[in-house]
Steps between C-alpha positions, in 0.01 A plus 500: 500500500634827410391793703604842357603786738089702475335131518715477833396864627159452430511170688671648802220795492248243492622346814585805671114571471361223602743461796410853604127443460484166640635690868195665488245277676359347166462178685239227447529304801181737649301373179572132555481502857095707463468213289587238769290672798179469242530189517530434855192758586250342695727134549579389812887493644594121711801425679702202422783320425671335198513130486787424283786481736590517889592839487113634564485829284219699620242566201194752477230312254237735344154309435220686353130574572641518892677186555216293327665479168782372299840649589642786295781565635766412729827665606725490731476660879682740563400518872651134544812476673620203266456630143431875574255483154775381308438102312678243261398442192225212617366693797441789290319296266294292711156618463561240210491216665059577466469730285730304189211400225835276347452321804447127496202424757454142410703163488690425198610149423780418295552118435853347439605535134156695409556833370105622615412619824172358658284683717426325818323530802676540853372223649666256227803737570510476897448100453757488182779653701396294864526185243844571345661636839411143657594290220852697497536474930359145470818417243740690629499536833824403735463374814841442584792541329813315372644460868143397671503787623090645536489797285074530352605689210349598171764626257285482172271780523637850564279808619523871403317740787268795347514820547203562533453288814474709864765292795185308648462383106824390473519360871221228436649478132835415638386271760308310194770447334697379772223234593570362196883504521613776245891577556478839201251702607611856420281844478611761218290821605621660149296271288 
């Protein structure tokens, strides 16, 4: 690109101007944020907290008609003394874990070598996954190991915590899987 020497002043006159004009208080940030408070007029601010991770970020969630609606907002606290209104990427996207129309609210099946998903119901889902969890501890369960020594261990099936799971979840989660003698059980709160 060749820029003669009155291309080049005109350039640098052009951005003189606009950095001279833009210190004026031309600012859109009042526009968008009239914008935002229409929104939340007559919607009802809750308390609460995200459920991603341990760290507890304090959220404000905006539902409308008063708290008997759908939520239309959340952000983050800025009175809580954990987050001070600041979030991650997932907290500050949360309101889609209900409000997501790409959400998937019923069972899909996919067989072994089928390339079609099948919808199913979650009682065939609950019993499906009961059935294969027993066949696997029924095969593969140790009682003791190459010494004799007692060790009631299952070493075949593996467990990955959610994130979406509160400590008492997880508590009576963990102590499931340690009924039935899982050695990997570990929780990923980043999922």
């Amino acid at each position: 690109m060749s820029l003669e020497r009155r291309d080049f002043l005109k350039l640098t006159a052009a951005a003189a101007t606009v950095t001279a004009f833009g210190g004026l208080g031309l600012d859109l940030t009042t526009v968008h944020a009239a914008a935002e408070l229409a929104k939340l007029k007559g919607s009802k601010q809750t308390t609460s907290v995200c459920c991603y991770c341990s760290v507890g970020c304090g959220l404000i969630v905006s539902t409308a008609d008063g708290g008997k609606g759908r939520a239309v907002n959340v952000e983050g606290d800025p009175d809580h003394p954990i987050n001070e209104g600041s979030l991650c990427p997932k907290g500050a996207s949360i309101w889609q874990l209900t409000e997501n129309d790409r959400r998937i609210t019923k069972v899909l099946y996919r067989a072994p070598n089928s390339d079609k998903w099948q919808e199913k119901t979650y009682d065939w889902a609950l019993k499906e996954i009961a059935k294969r969890v027993k066949k696997t501890r029924d095969a593969a369960f140790q009682a003791k190991n190459a010494k004799g020594m007692e060790v009631n261990r299952l070493e075949a099936i593996a467990s990955v915590g959610s994130a979406a799971m509160d400590n008492e979840e997880c508590w009576i989660y963990q102590q499931m899987l340690r009924a039935l003698g899982l050695t990997y059980i570990e929780h990923q709160a980043r999922i």
